[in-house]
C-alpha positions, 0 to 999 in steps of 0.5 A, a space after each residue: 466533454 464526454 471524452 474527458 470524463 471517459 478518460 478520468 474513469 479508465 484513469 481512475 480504474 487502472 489508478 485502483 488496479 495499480 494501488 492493490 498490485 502494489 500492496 499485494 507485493 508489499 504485503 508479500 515481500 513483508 511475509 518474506 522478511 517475516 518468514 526471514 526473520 523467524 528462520 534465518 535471524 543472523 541471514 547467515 543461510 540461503 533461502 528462495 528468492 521470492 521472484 525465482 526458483 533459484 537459491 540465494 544467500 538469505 542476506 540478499 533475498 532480505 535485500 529484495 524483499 526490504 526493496 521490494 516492500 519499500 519501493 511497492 509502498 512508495 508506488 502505492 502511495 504515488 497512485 493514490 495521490 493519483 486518485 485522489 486528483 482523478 476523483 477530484 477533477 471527476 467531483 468537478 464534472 458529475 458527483 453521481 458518476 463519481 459516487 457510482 464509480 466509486 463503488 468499484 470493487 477495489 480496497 482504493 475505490 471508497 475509503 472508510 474504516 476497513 479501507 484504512 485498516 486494510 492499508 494499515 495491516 499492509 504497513 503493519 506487517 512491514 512493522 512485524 517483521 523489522 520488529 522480528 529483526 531488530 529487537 533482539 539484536 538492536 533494540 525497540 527504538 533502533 527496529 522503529 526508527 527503522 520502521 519509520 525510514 523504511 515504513 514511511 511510504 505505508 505511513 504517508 499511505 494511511 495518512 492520505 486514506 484518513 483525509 480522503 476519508 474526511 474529504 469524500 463524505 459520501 455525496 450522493 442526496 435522495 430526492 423524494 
């Protein structure tokens, strides 16, 4: 049995590791199109692509980035979908090791109110830079719709935060 819970805790670790590189790489690419959007609005120059020293139309590097943010959320929320049935298959064996475990220093480990506005600030710069975009050109409602197709990833992601937060009260009681 030992084994099993072994195996769900390094799970759990990689899972909080693997959430935080793909929010820091959404973040990043949201500051690209951010930057994009306030130097190059039309993308009719070139800029620096974000994975290379190598200069690109500024349309395509607002493709990588959109793709890049797009696709980071989508794996982030894939993995916390992740630790959420980790920790649940963990509550089942012992909840003081998962309590303890739980205090790994991670922003995926314990949710709660800065967790979630940590998630919400990631999707929000998401939002910022298609607002940047699509506002003066497109419209509000064009820029949110868009926010909505392609921010959707970060939206399920601070949905889920908000249950996990709901569902993994703290459990850990005091004996006297």
């Amino acid at each position: 049995m030992a084994d099993r819970i072994d195996i769900l805790i390094d799970n759990l670790k990689e899972t909080f590791k693997a959430i935080e590189k793909f929010l820091l790489l959404g973040f990043t690419a949201s500051l690209v199109l951010i930057v994009l959007a306030i130097t190059d609005r039309e993308l009719l120059g070139t800029q620096k692509l974000m994975i290379a020293d190598v200069s690109a139309p500024a349309v395509l590097v607002a493709i990588v980035a959109l793709g890049t943010y797009f696709a980071s959320g989508a794996f982030a929320a894939f993995y916390f979908g992740t630790r959420r049935h980790i920790v649940k298959r963990l509550r089942e064996y012992d909840t003081n090791v998962l309590d303890d475990l739980l205090t790994y220093p991670s922003v995926a480990a314990r949710i709660g109110a800065p967790q979630i506005i940590a998630l919400a600030c990631v999707g929000g710069t998401g939002m910022i830079a298609l607002l940047l975009f699509y506002v003066p050109t497109r419209g509000l409602e064009k820029a949110l719709a868009a926010f909505l197709v392609i921010g959707s990833p970060y939206l399920a992601l601070v949905v889920m935060a908000l249950m996990t937060a709901l569902q993994e009260r703290p459990t850990r009681q005091t004996t006297k």
